[in-house]
N, C-alpha and C positions, 0 to 999 in steps of 0.2 A: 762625698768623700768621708771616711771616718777614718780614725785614729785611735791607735791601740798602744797603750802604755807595755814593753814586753821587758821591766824589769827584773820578774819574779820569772822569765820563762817566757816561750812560747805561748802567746795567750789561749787559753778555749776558748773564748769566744769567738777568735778570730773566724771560724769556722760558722757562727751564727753568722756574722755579717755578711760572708762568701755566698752564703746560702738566698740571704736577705737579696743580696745584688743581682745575683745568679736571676731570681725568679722574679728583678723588676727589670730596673732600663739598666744593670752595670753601674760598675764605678771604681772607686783606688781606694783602699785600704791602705796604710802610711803606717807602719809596725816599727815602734821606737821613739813615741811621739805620745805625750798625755795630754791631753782639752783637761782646762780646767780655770772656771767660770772664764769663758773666750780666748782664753790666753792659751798656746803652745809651750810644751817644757819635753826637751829632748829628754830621753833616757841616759845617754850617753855610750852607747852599744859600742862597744870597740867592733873592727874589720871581721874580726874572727866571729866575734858571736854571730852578725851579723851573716856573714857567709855561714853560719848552723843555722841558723831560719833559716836561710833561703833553701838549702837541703831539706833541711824539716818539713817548709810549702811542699815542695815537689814530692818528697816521699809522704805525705799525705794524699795529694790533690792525686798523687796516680793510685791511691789506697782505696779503692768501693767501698771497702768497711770504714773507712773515717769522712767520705765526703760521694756523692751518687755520679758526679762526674768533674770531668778536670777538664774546665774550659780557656785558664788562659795557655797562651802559648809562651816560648820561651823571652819572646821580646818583649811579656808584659808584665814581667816581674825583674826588678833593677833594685841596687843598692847605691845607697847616693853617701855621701858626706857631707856634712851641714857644722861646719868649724872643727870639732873635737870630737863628732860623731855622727854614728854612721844607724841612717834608716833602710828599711826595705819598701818600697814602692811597689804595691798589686793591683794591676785591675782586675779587674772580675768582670768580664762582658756577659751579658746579658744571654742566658740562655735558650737557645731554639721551643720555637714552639711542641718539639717533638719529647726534646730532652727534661724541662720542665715535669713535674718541682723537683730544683736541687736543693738536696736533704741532708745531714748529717747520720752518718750510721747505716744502716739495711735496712731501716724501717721508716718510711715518708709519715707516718702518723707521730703528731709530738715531738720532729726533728724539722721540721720547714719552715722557713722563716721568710718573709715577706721585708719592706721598707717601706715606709708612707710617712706625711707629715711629721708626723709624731718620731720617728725612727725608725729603731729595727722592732717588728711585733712576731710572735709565733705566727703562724695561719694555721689557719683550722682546714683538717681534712677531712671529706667527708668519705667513711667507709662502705 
């Protein structure tokens, strides 16, 4: 699971992690939500903004030029309320042997991103 603070916006990076998930075993992305040292801190997303992510996922995730494929479906992306604010909940399932590496952009070199112990890492392509 990872957590993205989307105070300033729509994060970029959210996109590395999609990517990260995408090309291990999946997982939920929580947009609206900062880790910091263990500790959770909403953003406080009102309804509305909240509903422009969720437009913003989808018009991306069906975008080839901002992401190589768009594997969740519609029942795995939800928006929740947590007291005075509102998150977006994504999974990201793990991509087919076929579809594999999902990549940021039109170019799989320097845009694919993995997840291991450690976190989210680039992966290295070999051309």
């Amino acid at each position: 699971m990872g957590f993205k603070s989307a105070n300033g916006g729509f994060p970029g990076s959210f996109w590395e992690s999609y990517s990260a998930f995408a090309n291990t075993n999946g997982g939920t992305i929580v947009l609206g939500v900062a880790e910091k040292n263990g500790r959770l801190f909403f953003d406080g997303l009102t309804e509305e903004t909240a509903t422009q992510y969720k437009k913003n996922f989808w018009d991306c995730a069906h975008n080839r030029g901002k992401i190589s494929a768009c594997l969740p479906r519609e029942s795995d992306v939800k928006m929740a309320q947590i007291d005075n604010s509102y998150i977006l909940i994504c999974y990201i399932p793990r991509a087919s042997y076929e579809i594999r590496p999902v990549y940021i952009g039109s170019n799989p070199f320097g845009n694919t991103y993995r997840r291991n112990h450690e976190g989210i890492i680039a992966a290295r392509m070999q051309r």
